[in-house]
N, C-alpha and C positions, 0 to 999 in steps of 0.2 A: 504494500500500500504506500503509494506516496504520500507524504506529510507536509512537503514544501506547496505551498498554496501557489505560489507565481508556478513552479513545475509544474503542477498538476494542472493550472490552465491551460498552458500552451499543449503538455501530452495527451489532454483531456480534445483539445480543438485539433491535432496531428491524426488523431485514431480516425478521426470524420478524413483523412483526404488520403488518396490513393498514391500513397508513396512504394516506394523501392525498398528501401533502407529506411526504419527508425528505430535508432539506439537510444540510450539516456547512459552517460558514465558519471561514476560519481568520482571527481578527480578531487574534493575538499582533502585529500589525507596527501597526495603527492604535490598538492601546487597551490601558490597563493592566486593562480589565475582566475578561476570562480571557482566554485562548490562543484556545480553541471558542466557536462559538455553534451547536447545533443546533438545526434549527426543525422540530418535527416537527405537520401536522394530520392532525386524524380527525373524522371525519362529526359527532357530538356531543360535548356536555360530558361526558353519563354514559362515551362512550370517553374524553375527557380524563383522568377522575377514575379510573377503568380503567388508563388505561397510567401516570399518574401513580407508585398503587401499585403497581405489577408493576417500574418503571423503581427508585422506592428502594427494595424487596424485593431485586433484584439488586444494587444497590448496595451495602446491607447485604450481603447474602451474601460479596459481595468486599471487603467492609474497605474500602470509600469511604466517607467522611466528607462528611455533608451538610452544608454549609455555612446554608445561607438555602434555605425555599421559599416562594411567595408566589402567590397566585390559587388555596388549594386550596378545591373546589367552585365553580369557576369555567370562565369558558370559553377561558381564558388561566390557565393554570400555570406560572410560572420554576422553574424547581429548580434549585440552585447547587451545584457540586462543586467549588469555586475556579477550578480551569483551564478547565474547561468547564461552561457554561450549559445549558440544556435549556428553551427554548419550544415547549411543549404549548398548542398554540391546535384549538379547535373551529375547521371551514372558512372559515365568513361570519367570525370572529376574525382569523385569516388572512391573509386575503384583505383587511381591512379597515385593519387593522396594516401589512402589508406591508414586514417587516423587512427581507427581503431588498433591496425598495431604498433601505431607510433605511444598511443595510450595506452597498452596492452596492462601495462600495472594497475589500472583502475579498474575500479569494479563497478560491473555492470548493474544499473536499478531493473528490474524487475517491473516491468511496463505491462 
């Protein structure tokens, strides 16, 4: 069960959209960088640039403060919420990045 309420929106609004890839790691114990890292892919950039706005739209809505975005119209989007990250990668991105095992010490949330 997630407990983090900002988390739990965004994975809660993720489960609604037909992605590729979505992880949640919980990187708090290896790194001052946030608490989260989500990494979520979708078939193309034009879906990146897609859920990108749909993802801060609801954030706004809920009174989360965007810290940093960075990659917008790209095929790699960060979007920063302090505690938690948000990687929006197009597949071949992805798959080519391969955060997951560049994070491989962290541990995976249970989504």
């Amino acid at each position: 069960m997630i407990e983090n309420k900002k988390l739990k929106t965004i994975i809660d609004f993720l489960n609604t959209k037909k992605t590729s890839t979505l992880k949640v790691l919980d990187i708090s114990k290896i790194s001052i960088i946030a608490d989260y890292f989500i990494i979520v892919s979708v078939p193309s950039q034009k879906n990146v640039e897609s859920l990108d706005d749909e993802i801060c739209d609801l954030m706004d809505k809920n009174n989360y403060t965007l810290r940093n975005k960075e990659g917008v119209h790209s095929k790699w989007v960060l979007i920063d919420y302090n505690d938690i990250v948000i990687h929006l990668f197009d597949d071949d991105y992805k798959d080519f990045y391969n955060l997951d095992k560049l994070w491989a010490d962290a541990e995976e949330v249970n989504i």
